[in-house]
N, C-alpha and C positions, 0 to 999 in steps of 0.2 A: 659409628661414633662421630663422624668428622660432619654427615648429614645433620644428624643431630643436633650437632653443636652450632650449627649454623642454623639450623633453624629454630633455634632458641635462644642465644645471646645476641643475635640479628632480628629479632621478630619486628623492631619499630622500621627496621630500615627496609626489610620483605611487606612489612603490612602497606609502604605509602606507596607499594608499584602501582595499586589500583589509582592512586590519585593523582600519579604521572601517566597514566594511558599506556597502563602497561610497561613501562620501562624502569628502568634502574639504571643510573647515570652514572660514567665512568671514573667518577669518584668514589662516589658509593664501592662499585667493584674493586677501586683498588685496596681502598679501605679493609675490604673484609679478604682480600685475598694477603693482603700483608696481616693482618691478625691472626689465617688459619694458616701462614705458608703455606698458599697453593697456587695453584697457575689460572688462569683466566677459563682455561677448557675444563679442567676442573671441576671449578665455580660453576662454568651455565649446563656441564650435566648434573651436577648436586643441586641444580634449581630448579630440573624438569618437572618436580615432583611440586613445586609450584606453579611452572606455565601449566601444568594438568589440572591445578583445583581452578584454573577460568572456563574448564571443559563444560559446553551445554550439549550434552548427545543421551538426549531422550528415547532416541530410535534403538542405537546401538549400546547403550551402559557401556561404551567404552572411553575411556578418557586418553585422550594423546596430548602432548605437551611439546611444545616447539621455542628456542630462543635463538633470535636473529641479533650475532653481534655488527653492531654498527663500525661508520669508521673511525679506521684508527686514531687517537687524538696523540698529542703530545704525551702526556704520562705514558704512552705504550699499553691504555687499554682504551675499552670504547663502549658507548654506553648501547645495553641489553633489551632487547625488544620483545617480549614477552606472547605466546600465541597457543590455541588449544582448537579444539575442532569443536566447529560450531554446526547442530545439525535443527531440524526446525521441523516438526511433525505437521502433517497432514500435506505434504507436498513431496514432489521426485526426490532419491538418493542424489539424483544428478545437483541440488538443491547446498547439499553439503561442503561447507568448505572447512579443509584440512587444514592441521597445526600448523604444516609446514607454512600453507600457502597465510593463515594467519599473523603470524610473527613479520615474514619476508614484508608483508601487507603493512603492518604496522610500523616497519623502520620506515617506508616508501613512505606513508602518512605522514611523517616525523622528518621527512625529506633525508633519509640517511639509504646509503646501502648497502647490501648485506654478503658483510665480509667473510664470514661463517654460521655455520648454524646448530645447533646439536637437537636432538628428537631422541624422545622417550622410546620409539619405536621404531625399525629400520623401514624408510619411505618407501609406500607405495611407486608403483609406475605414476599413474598421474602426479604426483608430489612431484615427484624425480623431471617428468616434463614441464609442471609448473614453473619449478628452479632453473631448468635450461631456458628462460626466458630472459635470467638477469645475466645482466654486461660481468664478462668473466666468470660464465657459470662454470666451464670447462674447470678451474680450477678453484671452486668453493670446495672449501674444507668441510667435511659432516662429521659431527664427532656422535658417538649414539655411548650409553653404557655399556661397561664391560659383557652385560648377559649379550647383549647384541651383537655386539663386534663379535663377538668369539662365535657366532653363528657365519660371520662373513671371512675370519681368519686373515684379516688385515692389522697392521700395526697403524696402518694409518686410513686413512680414506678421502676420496673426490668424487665429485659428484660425476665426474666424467667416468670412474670406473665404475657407476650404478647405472651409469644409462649409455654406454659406449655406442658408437654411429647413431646421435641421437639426431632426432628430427629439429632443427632450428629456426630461428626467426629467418634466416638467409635464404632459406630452402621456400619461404613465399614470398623472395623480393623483397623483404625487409635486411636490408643493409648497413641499419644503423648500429647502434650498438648494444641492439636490446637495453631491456626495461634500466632506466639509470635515473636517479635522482633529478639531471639537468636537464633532461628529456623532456619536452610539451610538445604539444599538437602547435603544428605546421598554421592551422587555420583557427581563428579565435570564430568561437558561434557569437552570434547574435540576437537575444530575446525577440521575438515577432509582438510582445506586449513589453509592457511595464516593468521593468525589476528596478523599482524604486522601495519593493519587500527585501529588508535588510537578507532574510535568506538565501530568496530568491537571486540575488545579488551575488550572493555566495555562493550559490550552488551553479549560477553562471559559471563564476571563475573558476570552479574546479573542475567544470567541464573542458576549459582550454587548458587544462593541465594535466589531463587524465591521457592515457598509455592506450590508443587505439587506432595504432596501424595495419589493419587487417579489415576492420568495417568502415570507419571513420564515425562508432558511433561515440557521440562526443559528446559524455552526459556526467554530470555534477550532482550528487545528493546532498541533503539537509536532512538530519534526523532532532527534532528538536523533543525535550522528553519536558515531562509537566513541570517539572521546574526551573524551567527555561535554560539548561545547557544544551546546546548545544552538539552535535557528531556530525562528521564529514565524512563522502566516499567519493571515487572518482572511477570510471573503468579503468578495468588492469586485462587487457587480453591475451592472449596465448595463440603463441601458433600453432598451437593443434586445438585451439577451440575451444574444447571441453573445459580442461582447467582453467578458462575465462573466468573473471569474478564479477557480478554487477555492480554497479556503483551504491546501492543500496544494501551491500551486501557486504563492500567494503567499509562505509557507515556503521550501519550494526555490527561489525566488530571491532570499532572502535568503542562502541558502548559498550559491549560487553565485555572489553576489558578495562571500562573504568574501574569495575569493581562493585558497582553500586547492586543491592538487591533489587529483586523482580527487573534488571533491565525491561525487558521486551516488557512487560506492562506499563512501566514509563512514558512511556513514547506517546506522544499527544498529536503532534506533524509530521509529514514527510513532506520534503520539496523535492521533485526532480527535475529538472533542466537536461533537455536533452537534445540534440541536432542528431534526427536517425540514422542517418547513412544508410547501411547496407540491411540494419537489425534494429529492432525499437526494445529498450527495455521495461519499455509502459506496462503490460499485462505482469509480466515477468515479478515485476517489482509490485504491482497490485496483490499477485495472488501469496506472495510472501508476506505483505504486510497484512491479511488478511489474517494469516495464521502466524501471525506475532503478538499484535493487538490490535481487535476488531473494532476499536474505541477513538484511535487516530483517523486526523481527518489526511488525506492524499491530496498533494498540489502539484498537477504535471505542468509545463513548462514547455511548451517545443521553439526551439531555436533554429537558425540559419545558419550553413558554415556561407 
């Protein structure tokens, strides 16, 4: 009933997340949590059932839903980051990126970090090593619904009792504080041509801002779709690699939680700016946008750290 009623006397305030990039702003939450007396964990598991309709999983018909609370503000709540598993046919599983890693993706987009998170479904291992990436992972709070918990028989949960002796950033000389909002690369790149292309331009900069202590590859995307907005991605890596995410991949999932229909058919450019380092994500980032929309035209970019 309490689902319900929240997603029906709330419908103008759930319907504008797609036009906030996915989010719901700590107002908005406290608003509706003082109307239903309910608590903040509450709210973002009674919402999962919205981060799931952003779900694109063609492959698998399985929808997962993820929300990343941001930090805390003044009112004592903090605005909601909204994430779904995004999967893309005709390319690897390896390809796939999860709820989890979506939401977490979206507060970092949004320059926030993620102080908790709740999931429609209790996280795989890769999620679980994805999340041991952010500063204070050891102690993120997972909140999952009641059918789930009660599979784990916890009153509460950390992500440090889903992945205990977990593998960390420390464990490859990475020292710093894992993945944090204030966090940039060491080395600013520098265009080997022209970025006097407003994109281009931009997708420089968020090369010098992207999360790549492991490779140094230090690469900015531009997703520009036919009528002319704009989406942004930056790499996010992992120390154990796999749960890496491209920069392009961080991109299209900010479009696709604009909200807007036919995203991936949208898409008219892609810009990539990238200083390779160790890894290039030129091909990577070709054969995906390939099988998103064969109609976009590609602009690679290589830079100098």
């Amino acid at each position: 009933m309490q689902i319900t009623k929240l997603l029906t006397d709330f419908r103008e305030e759930l319907d504008s997340i797609g036009n906030h990039g996915g989010m719901l702003s700590s107002e908005v939450c406290q608003f509706i949590c003082s109307s239903l007396s309910i608590d903040l964990k509450t709210l973002m598991i009674d919402l999962l059932a919205v981060a799931e309709s952003y779900s694109h999983s063609p492959v698998s018909d399985f929808k997962v839903g993820a929300i990343a609370l941001g930090d805390l503000k003044s009112n004592g709540y903090g605005d909601l980051f909204f994430g779904s598993n995004l999967e893309i046919q005709g390319v690897s599983l390896g390809n796939t990126l999860h709820a989890e890693q979506s939401a977490v993706i979206n507060a970092w987009m949004n320059g926030q970090s993620t102080t908790a998170i709740a999931i429609s479904e209790i996280p795989c291992g890769h999620c679980r090593q994805f999340m041991f990436e952010l500063s204070k992972a050891e102690e993120l709070p997972i909140y999952l619904p009641d059918s789930k918990m009660s599979k784990i028989n916890r009153p509460d949960l950390l992500l440090s009792q889903l992945l205990p002796a977990a593998f960390k950033p420390a464990d490859l000389q990475n020292n710093n504080s894992g993945l944090s909002v204030d966090q940039t690369e060491k080395n600013t790149p520098k265009l080997q041509g022209d970025n006097s292309d407003e994109a281009v331009a931009m997708a420089l900069k968020l090369a010098s801002e992207c999360y790549a202590p492991y490779t140094q590859n230090l690469a900015g995307c531009v997703i520009i779709t036919d009528d002319d907005n704009s989406y942004f991605g930056k790499t996010l890596e992992n120390a154990a690699y796999n749960p890496s995410v491209l920069a392009f991949t961080v991109a299209l999932n900010q479009l696709r939680l604009s909200g807007r229909e036919n995203a991936f058919e949208s898409i008219a450019r892609v810009v990539l700016v990238e200083a390779q380092g160790k890894v290039s994500q030129k091909q990577a980032t070709q054969t995906l946008l390939e099988n998103c929309c064969r109609q976009s035209s590609f602009d690679y970019h290589p830079a100098l750290i």
